[in-house]
C-alpha positions as CSV (number, residue, x, y, z in Angstrom):
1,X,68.4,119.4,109.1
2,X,70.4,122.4,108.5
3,X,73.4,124.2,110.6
4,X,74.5,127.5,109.6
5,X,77.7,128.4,111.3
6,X,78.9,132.2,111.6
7,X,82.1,133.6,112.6
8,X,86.0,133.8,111.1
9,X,87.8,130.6,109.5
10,X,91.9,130.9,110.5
11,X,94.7,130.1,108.9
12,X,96.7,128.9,112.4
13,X,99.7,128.4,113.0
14,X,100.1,126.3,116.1
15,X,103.2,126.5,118.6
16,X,102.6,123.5,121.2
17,X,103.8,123.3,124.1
18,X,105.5,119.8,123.5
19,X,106.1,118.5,119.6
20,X,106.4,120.0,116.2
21,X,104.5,123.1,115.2
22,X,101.0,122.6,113.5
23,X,99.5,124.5,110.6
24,X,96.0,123.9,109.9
25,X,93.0,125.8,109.2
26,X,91.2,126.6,112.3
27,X,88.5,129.1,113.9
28,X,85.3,127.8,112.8
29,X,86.8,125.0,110.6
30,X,87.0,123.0,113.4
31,X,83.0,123.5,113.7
32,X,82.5,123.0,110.2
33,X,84.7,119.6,110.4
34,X,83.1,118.3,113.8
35,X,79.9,118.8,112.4
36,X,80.3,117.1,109.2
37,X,81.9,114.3,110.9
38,X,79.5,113.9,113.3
39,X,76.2,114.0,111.2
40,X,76.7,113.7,107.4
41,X,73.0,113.3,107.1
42,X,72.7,117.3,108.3
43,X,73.5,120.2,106.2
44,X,76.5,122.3,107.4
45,X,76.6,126.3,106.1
46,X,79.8,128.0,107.1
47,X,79.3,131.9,106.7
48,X,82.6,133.7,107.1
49,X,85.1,135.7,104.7
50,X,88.2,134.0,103.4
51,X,90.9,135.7,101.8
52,X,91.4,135.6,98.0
53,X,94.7,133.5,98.8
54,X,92.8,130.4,100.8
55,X,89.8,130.3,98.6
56,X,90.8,127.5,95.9
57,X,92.2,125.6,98.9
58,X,89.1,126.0,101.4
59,X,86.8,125.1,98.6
60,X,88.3,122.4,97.2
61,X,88.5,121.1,101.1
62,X,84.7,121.8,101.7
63,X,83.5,120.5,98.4
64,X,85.0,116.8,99.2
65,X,82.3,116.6,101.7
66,X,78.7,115.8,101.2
67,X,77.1,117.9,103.4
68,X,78.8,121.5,103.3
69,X,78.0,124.0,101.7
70,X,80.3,127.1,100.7
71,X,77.5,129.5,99.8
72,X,78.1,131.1,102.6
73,X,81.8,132.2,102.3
74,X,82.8,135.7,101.2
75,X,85.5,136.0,99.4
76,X,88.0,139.7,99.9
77,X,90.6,140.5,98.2
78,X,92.8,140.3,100.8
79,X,95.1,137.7,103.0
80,X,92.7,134.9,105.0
81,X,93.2,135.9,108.8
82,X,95.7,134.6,110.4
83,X,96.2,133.2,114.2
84,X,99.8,132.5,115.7
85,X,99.2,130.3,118.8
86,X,102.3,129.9,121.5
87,X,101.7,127.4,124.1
88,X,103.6,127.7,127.8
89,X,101.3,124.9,129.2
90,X,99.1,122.6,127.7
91,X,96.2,124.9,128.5
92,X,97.6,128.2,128.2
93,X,98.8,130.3,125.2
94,X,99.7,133.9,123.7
95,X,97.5,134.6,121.0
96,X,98.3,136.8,117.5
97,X,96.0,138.0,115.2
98,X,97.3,138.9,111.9
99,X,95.0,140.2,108.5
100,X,91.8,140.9,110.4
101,X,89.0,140.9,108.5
102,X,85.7,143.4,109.2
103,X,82.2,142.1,110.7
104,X,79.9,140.5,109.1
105,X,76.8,142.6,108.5
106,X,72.7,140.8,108.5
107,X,73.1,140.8,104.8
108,X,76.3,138.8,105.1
109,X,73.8,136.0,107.4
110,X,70.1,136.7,106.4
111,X,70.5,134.3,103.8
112,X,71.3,131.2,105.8
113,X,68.9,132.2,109.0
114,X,66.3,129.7,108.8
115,X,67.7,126.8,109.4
116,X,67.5,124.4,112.5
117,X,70.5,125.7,114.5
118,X,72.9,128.8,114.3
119,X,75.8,128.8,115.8
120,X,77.7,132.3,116.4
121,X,81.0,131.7,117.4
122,X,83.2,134.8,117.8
123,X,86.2,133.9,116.6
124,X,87.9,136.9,116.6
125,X,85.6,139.0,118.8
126,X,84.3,141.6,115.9
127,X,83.4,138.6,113.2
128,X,79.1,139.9,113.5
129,X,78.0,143.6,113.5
130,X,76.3,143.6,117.1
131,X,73.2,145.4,115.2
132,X,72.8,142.0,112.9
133,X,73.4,139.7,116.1
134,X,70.2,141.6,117.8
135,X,68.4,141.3,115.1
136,X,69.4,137.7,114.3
137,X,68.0,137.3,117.7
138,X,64.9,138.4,117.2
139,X,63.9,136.1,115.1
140,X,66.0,132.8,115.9
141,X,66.7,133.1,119.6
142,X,65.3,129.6,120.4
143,X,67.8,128.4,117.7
144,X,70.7,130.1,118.2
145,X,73.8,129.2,120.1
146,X,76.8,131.7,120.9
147,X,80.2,130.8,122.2
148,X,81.3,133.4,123.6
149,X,85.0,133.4,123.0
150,X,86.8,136.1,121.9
151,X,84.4,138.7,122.5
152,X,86.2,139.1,126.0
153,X,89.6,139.6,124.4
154,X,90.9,143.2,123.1
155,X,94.0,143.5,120.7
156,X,97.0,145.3,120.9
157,X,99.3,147.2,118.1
158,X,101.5,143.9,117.6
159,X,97.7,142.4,116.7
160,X,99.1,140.3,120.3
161,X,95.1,139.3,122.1
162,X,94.4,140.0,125.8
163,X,91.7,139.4,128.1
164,X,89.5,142.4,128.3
165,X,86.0,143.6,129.6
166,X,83.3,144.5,126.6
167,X,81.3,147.2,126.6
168,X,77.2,146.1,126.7
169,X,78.0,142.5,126.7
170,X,74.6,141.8,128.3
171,X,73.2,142.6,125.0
172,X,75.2,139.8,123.8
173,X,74.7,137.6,126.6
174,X,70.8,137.7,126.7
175,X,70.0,137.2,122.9
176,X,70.6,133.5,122.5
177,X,69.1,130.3,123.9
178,X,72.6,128.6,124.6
179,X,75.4,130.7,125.3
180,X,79.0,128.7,125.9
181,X,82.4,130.2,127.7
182,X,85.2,128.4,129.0
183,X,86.9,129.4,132.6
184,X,88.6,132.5,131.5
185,X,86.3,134.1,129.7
186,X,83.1,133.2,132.8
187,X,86.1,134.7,135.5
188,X,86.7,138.0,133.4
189,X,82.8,138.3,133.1
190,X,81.8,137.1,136.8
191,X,82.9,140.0,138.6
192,X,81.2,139.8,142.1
193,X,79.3,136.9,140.8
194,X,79.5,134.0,144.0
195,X,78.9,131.4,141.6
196,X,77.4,130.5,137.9
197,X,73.9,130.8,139.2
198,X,74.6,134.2,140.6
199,X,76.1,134.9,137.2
200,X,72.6,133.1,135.9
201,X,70.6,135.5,137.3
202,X,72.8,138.6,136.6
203,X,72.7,138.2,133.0
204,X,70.5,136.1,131.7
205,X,66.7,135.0,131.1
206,X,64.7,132.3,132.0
207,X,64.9,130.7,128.7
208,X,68.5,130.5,128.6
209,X,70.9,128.0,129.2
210,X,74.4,128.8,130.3
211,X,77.3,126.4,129.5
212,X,80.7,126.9,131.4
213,X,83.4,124.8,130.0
214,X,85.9,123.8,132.9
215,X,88.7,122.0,131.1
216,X,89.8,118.8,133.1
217,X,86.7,119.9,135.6
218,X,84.5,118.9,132.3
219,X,81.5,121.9,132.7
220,X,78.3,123.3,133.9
221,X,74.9,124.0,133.2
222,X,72.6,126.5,134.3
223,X,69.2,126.9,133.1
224,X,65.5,127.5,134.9
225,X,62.6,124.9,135.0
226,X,59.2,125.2,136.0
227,X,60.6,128.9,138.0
228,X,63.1,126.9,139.3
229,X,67.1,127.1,138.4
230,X,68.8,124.3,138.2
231,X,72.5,123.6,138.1
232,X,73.9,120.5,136.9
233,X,77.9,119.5,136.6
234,X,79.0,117.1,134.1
235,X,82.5,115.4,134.7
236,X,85.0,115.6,131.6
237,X,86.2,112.2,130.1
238,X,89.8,111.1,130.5
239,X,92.5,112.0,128.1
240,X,95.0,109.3,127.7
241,X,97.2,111.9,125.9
242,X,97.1,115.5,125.2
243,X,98.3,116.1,122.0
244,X,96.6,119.9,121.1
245,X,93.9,121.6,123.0
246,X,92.7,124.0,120.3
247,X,89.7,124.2,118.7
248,X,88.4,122.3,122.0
249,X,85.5,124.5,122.8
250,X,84.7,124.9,119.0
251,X,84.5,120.9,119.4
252,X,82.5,121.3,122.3
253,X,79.8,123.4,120.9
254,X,79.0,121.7,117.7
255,X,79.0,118.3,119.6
256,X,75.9,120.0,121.5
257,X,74.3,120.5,119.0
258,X,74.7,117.9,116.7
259,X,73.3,116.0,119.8
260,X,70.7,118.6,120.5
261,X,69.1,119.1,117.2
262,X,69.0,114.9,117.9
263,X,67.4,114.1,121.1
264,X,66.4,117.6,122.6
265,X,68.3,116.6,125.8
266,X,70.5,119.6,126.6
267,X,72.1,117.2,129.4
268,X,72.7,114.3,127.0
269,X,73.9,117.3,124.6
270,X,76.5,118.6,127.8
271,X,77.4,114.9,128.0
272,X,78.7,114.3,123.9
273,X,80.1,117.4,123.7
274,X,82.3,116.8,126.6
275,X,83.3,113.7,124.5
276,X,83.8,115.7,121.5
277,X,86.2,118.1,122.8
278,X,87.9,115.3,124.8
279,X,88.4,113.3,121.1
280,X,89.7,117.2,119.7
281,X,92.4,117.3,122.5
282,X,93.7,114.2,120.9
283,X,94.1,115.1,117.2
284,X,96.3,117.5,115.9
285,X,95.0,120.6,114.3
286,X,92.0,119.8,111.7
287,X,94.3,118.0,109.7
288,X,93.3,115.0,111.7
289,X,89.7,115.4,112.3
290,X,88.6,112.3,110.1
291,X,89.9,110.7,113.1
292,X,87.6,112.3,115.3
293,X,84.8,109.6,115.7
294,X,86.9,106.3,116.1
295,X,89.0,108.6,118.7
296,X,85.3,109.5,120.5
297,X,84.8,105.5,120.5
298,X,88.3,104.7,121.5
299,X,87.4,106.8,124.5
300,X,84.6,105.8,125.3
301,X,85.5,102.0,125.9
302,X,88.5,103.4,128.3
């Protein structure tokens, strides 16, 4: 099977909020490396730019796997973008965005559209032209999956990101099958919304499936069957250690579907990813994702 992955790959540089400061590449590296760890028999396809000053290092990192492909990456002539994360909690950072690159347009993704599961994660907020999104939709709703993210946050003169309201973001909320946010981002978009089923039925369509994130809470899902919508919450795991909590929703999402495109189950799916993100929380950066699965077992016997 195939999994074409669109959005922004970082350069980060990671202040935690305890230890020594992380560099690593990050944004949708860290679906790129959960996804290859956890099915080497599927096909990954990153689609994002890269700067002309990461590209011999990216590829060179990409091509020692067997099962992703760099066809996908566009290569300007220009820095890689770059995120400085500050930590004052565990959970809770100040967020930089330096060298931002432009959207990706549908000629950018139309290449890499037919395969099993697409997965838009907006990395930066602007990485896909709404237009190609809608029309990415149209023919790959049932197989696409958007994490929200940063399409909630605005940007400031010092490039410094903030929490802020976007404009139409029904259109981006209706036009995929799965659609993932964490805590923040489901409170900013809420509004008067009493709950996530109220938010359900505000914004979304009966096909859908809405996936909250809730940190230690682990996270919901909403979704309708047979006219019916059901709500179902799924406990996170337990973290012996935190050692860096980003990338943990990028985790999340491609341990869905790696699990989805697998069994179908969007609760057994809710279930590993939870597991996923619990083993991310534990490794430092990317550099350590080759860890991931034995840290996903060591878990799961605790």
């Amino acid at each position: 099977m195939r999994i074409t992955v669109i959005g922004t790959l970082n350069k980060d540089l990671i202040l935690p909020f305890t230890g020594a400061p992380i560099e690593s590449f990050g944004g949708i590296f860290y679906d790129i490396a959960v996804l290859s760890n956890l099915s080497p028999e599927n096909e990954i396809i990153p689609v994002s730019f890269i700067g002309e000053d990461v590209e011999t290092t990216v590829k060179a990192i990409l091509n020692k796997t067997s099962n992703v492909s760099t066809d996908g990456l566009v290569t300007l002539p220009e820095k890689n973008h770059k995120v400085i994360l500050e930590y004052s909690s565990p959970n809770k950072r100040q967020e930089k965005s330096l060298f931002q690159f432009p959207a990706l347009t549908w000629e950018h993704i139309a290449p890499f559209v037919d395969s099993d599961m697409i997965i838009v994660n907006l990395i930066s907020g602007w990485d896909l032209e709404k237009e190609a999104f809608l029309q990415l939709s149209k023919i790959a709703r049932d197989r696409l999956y958007l994490d929200v993210h940063y399409l909630v946050m605005g940007l400031d003169n010092l490039g410094r990101r903030h929490l802020r309201m976007p404009e139409n973001v029904e259109d981006w909320l209706s036009g995929s099958k799965f659609v993932q946010m964490n805590e923040d981002e489901y409170a900013l978009l809420a509004g008067g919304c009493r709950n996530e089923v109220d938010f359900y039925q505000k914004y979304m369509k009966d096909d859908q499936v809405l996936i909250a994130t809730k940190s230690v809470n682990g996270a919901v899902l909403v979704y309708q069957r047979d006219r019916l919508i059901g709500q179902k919450q799924l406990p996170a795991f337990t973290i012996p250690q935190i050692i860096d909590t980003t990338g943990c929703g990028d985790a999340f999402g491609a341990g869905f579907a790696t699990k989805y495109l697998e069994t179908g189950d969007m609760i057994a799916s809710a279930k590993y990813a939870n597991l996923t993100a619990a083993a991310n929380i534990m490794l430092r950066g990317t550099n350590e994702m080759h860890q991931l699965l034995e840290t996903m077992e060591m878990l799961q016997v605790e």
